[in-house]
C-alpha positions, 0 to 999 in steps of 0.5 A, a space after each residue: 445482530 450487533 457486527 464490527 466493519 473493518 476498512 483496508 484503504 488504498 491509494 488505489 482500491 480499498 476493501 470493506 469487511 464485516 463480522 460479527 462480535 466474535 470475528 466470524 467474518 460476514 461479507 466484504 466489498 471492494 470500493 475506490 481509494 479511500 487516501 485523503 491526501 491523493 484524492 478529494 474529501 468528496 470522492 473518498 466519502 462517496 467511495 466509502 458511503 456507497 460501499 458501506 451503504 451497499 454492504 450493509 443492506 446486502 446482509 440486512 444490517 442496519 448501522 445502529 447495530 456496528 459496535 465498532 469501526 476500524 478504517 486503516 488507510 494509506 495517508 492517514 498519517 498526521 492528527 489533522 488526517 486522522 480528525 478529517 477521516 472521523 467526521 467522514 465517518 461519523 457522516 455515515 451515521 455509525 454510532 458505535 466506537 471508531 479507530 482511524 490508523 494507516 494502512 500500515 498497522 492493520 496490515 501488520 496486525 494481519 500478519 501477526 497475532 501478538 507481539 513484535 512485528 515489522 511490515 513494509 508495504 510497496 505498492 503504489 507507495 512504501 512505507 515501513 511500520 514496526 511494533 515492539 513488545 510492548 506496544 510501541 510504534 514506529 514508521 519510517 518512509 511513507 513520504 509520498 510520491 512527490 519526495 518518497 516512495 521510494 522502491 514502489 510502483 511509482 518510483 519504478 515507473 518513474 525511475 523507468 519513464 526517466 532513464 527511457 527519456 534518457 535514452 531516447 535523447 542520448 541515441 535518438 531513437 526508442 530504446 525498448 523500454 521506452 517501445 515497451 511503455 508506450 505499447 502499453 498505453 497505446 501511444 506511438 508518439 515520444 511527445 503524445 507519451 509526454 502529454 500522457 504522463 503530464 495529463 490533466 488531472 494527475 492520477 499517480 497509480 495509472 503512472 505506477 501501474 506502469 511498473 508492470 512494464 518494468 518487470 516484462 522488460 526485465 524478463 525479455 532481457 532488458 538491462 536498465 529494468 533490471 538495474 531499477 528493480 535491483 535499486 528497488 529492493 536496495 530502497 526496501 532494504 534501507 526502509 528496513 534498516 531504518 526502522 530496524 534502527 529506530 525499534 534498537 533492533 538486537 537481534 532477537 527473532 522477528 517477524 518481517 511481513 511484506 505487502 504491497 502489489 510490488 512485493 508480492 507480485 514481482 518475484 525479483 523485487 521480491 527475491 532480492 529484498 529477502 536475499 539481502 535481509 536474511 543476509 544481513 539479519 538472519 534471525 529476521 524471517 520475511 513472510 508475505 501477507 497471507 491474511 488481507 489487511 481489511 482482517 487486521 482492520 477488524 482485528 482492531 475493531 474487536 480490540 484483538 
């Protein structure tokens, strides 16, 4: 049987589906992080490899019979990206045609069947990519967490871990966002909390996981998580104006499709970026990604 394999790649997790040359959907699997620019060539062949390895033989497939692949994955964003994940691919012994793209697009292709769309992705980072009627792309941020991001679970994180700091170095004492942080990794000391966060080797989506904590602390009435994840939304709006600007957006109905763990998952952070959007663009409607992005991946693979 001749099948397509659909990647959505994360800088976290990544999700590998199958289906056939109609689109029925076969089988799926979840790997590690399949972002080149945040992890090492080797690991993200090996996650990809061995998934795809194990997928298949799950189902007796065999990779002569893939007529296409698609992976879509958070930082692929330049040619010399998009070039290093095809020879990664071709590494596997995948023989039919291969599409290489961000996570960004086959997020939206999930989203919407035809036509104009906007998504905007906060997760471990942000991103916002838009598509107009006749097929034109554009994105704004994706920076990164080192100079972006902003309004992810990074910068949540970080903006909180700062203003924690801030405040045990103003008061001298743990305010309870700082208590809140360091209950949830287990540490109890201000400066074994620094060494964790400086920790050898770095690894951005433990510290954007913290986020969580954030929204908590916002919930048991903490002033300071609820001002960041208030910025939060306000960076989300801005990506969208940004994006909005450069598709010479007039007014016309539109799709606004959000993704991400932040988006989806926090309810304020959510609330208050669909609050200001349909305050300023009404005729914008803001859904949240019903479909996994691994679906656009394969939609893509089919040429849908």
């Amino acid at each position: 049987m001749n099948f397509v394999i659909g990647i959505e790649g994360g800088g976290t997790k990544s999700t590998i589906a199958i289906a056939d040359l109609n689109g029925k959907f076969i089988d799926k699997t979840i790997t590690g992080t399949t972002n080149i620019n945040s992890s090492s060539l080797e690991t993200v062949s090996e996650n990809i490899h061995l998934a795809v390895n194990a997928l298949l033989e799950r189902n007796n497939l065999n990779k002569e019979n893939c007529s296409s692949f698609c992976i879509g994955s958070a930082g692929i964003d330049s040619k010399a990206d998009k070039q290093r994940m095809m020879q990664l691919i071709k590494s596997l012994g995948i023989e039919g045609l291969i599409a290489v793209t961000n996570d960004a697009e086959i997020s939206l292709k999930a989203g919407i069947e035809k036509g104009e769309g906007i998504l905007i992705i906060a997760g471990t980072g942000s991103i916002a990519y838009g598509e107009d009627t006749v097929g034109n792309c554009y994105r704004a941020g994706g920076w990164d967490y080192l100079i972006g991001d902003e309004g992810s679970g990074y910068w949540i994180a970080t903006q909180a871990i700062n203003k924690a700091l801030k405040s045990w170095d103003e008061k001298g004492e743990k305010s309870k966002l700082l208590c809140m942080l360091m209950d949830e990794i287990s540490i109890q000391d201000v400066e074994e909390f620094i060494n964790y966060i400086y920790k050898v080797p770095f690894n951005k989506k433990i510290i954007a996981g913290l986020s969580v904590v954030v929204d908590r602390a916002y919930q048991e009435g903490d002033s300071t998580s609820k001002a960041i994840l208030y910025q939060a939304s306000k960076e989300l709006v801005f990506l969208t104006q940004t994006i909005l600007k450069r598709m010479k957006y007039k007014g016309q109905e539109i799709t606004l499709i959000a993704h991400g763990s932040i988006l989806v998952n926090n309810k304020f952070v959510y609330d208050k970026f669909k609050t200001e959007i349909s305050k300023i663009y009404p005729n914008i409607k803001v859904i949240k990604l019903r479909q996994g992005a691994w679906y656009g991946a394969v939609k893509l693979a089919l040429f849908k």
